[in-house]
C-alpha positions in Angstrom: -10.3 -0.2 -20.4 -12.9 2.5 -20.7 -15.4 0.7 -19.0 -13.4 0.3 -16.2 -12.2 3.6 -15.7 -15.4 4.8 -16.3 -17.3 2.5 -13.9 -14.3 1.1 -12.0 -13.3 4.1 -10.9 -15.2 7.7 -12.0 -18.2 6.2 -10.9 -17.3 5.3 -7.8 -14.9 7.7 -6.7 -16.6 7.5 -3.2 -14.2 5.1 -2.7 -11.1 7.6 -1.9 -13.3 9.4 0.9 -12.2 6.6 3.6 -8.2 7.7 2.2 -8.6 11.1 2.2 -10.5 10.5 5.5 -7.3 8.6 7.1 -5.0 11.2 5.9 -6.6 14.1 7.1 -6.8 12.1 10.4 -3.1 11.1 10.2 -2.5 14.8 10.3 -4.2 16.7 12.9 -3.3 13.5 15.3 0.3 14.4 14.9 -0.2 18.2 15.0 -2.3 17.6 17.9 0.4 14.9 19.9 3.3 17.3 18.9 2.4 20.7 20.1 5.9 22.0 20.0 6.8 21.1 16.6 6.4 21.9 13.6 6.1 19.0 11.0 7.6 19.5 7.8 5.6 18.7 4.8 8.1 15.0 5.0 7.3 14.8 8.4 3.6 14.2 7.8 4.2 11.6 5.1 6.9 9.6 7.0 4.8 10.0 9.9 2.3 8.0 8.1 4.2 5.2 6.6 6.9 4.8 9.7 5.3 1.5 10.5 6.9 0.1 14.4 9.7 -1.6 15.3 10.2 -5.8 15.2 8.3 -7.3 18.4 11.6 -9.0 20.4 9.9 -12.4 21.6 12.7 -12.9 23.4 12.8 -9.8 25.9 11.5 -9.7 29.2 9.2 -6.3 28.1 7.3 -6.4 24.8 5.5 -4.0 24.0 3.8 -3.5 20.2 2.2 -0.2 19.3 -0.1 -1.2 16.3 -0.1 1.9 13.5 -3.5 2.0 13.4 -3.6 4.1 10.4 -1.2 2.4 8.4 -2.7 -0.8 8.8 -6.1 0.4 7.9 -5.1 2.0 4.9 -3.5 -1.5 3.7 -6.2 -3.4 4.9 -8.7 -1.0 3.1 -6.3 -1.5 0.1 -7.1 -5.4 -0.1 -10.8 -4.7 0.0 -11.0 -2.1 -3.1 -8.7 -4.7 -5.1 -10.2 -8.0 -4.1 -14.1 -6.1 -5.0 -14.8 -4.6 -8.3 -13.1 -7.1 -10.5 -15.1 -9.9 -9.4 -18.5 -8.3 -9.2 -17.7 -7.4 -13.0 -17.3 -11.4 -14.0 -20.5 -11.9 -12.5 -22.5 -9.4 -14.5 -21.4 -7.9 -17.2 -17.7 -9.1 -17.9 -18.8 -12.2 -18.0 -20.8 -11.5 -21.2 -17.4 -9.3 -22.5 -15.4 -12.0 -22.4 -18.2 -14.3 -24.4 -19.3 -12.6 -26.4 -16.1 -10.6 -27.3 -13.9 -13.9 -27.3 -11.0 -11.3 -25.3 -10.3 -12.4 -21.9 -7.2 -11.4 -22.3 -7.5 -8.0 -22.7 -10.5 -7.9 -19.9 -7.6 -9.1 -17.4 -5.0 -6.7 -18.9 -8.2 -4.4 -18.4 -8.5 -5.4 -14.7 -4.8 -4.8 -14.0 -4.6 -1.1 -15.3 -7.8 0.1 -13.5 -5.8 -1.8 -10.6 -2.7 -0.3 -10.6 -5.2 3.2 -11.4 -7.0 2.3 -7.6 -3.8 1.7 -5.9 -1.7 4.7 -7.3 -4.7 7.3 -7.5 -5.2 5.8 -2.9 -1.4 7.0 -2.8 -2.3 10.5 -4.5 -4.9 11.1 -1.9 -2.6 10.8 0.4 0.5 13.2 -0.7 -2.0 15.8 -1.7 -4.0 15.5 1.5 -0.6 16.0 3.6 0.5 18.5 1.3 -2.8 20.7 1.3 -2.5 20.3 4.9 1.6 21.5 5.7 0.7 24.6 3.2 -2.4 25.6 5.2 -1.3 24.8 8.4 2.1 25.3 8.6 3.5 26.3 5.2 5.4 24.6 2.8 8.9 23.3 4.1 10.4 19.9 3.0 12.9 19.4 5.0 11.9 16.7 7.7 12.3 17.2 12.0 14.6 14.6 12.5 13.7 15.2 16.1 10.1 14.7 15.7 10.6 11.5 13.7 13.0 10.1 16.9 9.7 11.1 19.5 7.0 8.9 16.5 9.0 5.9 16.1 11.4 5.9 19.3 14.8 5.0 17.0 17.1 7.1 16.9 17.9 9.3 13.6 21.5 9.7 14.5 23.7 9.5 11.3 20.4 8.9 9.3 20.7 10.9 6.0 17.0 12.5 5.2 17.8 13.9 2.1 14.5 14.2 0.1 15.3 11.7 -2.7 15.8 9.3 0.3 12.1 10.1 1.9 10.7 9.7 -1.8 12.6 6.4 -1.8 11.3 5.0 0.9 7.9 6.7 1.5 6.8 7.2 -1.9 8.6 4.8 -4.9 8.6 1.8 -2.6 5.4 1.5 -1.1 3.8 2.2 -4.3 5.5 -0.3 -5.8 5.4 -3.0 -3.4 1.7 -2.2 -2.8 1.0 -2.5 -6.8 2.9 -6.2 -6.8 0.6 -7.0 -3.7 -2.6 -6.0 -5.1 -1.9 -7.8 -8.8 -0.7 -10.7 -7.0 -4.0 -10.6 -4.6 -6.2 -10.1 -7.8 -4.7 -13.0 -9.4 -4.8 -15.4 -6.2 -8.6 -14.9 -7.0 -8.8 -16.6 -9.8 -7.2 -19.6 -8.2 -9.5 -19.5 -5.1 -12.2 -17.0 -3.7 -11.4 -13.6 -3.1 -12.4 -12.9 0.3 -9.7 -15.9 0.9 -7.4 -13.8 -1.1 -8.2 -10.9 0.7 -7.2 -12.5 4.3 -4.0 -14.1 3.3 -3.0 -10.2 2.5 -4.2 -9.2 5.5 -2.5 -12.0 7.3 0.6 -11.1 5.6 0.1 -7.7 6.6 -0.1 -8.2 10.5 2.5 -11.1 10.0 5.2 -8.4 9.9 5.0 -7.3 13.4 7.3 -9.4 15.1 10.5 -9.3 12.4 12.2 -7.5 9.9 13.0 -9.5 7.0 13.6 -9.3 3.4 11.3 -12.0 2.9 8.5 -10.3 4.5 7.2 -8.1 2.1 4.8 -5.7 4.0 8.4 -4.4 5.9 9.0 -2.4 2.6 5.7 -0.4 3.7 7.8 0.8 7.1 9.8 3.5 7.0 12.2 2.9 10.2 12.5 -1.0 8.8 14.8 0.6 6.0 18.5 -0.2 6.1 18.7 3.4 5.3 17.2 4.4 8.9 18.4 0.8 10.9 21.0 -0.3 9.0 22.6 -4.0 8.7 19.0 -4.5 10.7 16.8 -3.1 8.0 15.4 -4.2 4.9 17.0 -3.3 1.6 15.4 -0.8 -1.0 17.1 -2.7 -4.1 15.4 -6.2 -3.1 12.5 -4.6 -2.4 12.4 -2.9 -5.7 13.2 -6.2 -7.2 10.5 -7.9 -5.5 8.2 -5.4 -6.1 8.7 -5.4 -9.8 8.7 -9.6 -10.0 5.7 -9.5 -8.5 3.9 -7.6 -10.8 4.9 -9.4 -13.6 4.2 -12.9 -11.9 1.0 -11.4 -11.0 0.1 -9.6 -14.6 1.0 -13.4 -16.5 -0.1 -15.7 -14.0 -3.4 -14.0 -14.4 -3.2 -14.3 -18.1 -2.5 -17.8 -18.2 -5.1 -18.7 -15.7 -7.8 -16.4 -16.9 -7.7 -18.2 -20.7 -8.1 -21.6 -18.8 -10.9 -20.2 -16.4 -14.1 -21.9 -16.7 -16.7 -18.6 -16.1 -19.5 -20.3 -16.4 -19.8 -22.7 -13.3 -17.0 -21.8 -11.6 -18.6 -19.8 -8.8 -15.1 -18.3 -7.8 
């Protein structure tokens, strides 16, 4: 685990510029599209994760305003997992696991400087919004409701925005969903190549636009797909939780089982 905090991550912390890059971005677009407000320190993170509303098919005028942020953090995501582990079982894991007779605890290895990546990408982002509310406009939590209404044209109405329930949905869930996705995309590589891997996420990812259901996993990533902001029409934070959570376990064991079996010295995977 050392050696992949130490080279997975401390030497290569270049890898959180594009994040911290995004964030800062996310920011001064929204200060700079809403003049005459002034966002709230939530306003900034839910802002960033609102995602868009379900594409109707069906209506006569369908228009689809792509969150070109959002979706470039998660497709920047799927890169930094699907990358470093498999560079390491060409060169020098591959020799660990030899050698060392512990393939086991390489994956376990894998999956903790994983969850590290995906967590520390998150961080980057709360303290880049935060820095930037205390600099800018000072500290305040408490979220514009009318600000949110003019980002993500539904209406806040009846929407409670205490903080626990912006933590909910724009910090707890999306971490956790986000953690199940990447251990679930690390282990999909063992199975089959990882830039395969890597585009079925991505698929996934863009696959959400055009409905919001439970069974669509990325719609836990958007904030106005919540049943606390849509009701009935939203998706649920317990299921999501729930899936979150079987994910990671599904994707922690599969890759223990699979990685014992794993021939790593033809297979080119």
């Amino acid at each position: 685990m050392r050696y992949d905090i130490k080279n997975g991550i401390i030497r290569n912390l270049q890898m959180f510029i594009p994040v911290i890059f995004l964030s800062f971005c996310h920011c001064i677009s929204m200060d700079m599209s809403y003049k005459d407000h002034h966002p709230a320190l939530a306003n900034y993170v839910i802002g960033f994760f609102r995602g868009v509303e379900p594409i109707n098919l069906l209506g006569d005028d369908i228009r689809f305003e792509i969150p070109v942020i959002w979706l470039l953090f998660y497709i920047y995501l799927t890169y930094l997992v699907g990358h470093y582990p498999y560079k390491d079982l060409d060169s020098f894991g591959k020799l660990v696991m030899i050698k060392g007779n512990s393939r086991v605890k390489w994956w376990i290895s894998k999956c903790i400087w994983n969850m590290v990546v995906v967590i520390t990408n998150y961080l980057c982002i709360y303290v880049v919004m935060l820095a930037f509310s205390t600099v800018h406009n000072g500290i305040f939590i408490k979220p514009d409701k009318l600000l949110i209404e003019r980002m993500s044209g539904v209406s806040m109405d009846g929407v409670s925005l205490k903080p626990l329930i912006v933590v909910k949905l724009c910090v707890i869930l999306p971490v956790l969903i986000s953690l199940g996705m990447s251990l679930v995309q690390m282990c999909m590589a063992l199975f089959i190549r990882p830039v395969y891997a890597n585009i079925v996420f991505i698929i996934l990812i863009l696959g959400t636009a055009h409905e919001c259901k439970e069974y669509l996993i990325d719609n836990y990533l958007m904030f106005i797909r919540s049943c606390f902001v849509v009701g009935s029409d939203g998706v649920r934070y317990s299921v999501g939780i729930t899936i979150a959570i079987c994910m990671i376990i599904i994707g922690i064991a599969v890759g223990i089982i699979k990685i014992r079996r794993k021939d790593i010295i033809t297979d080119e995977s």
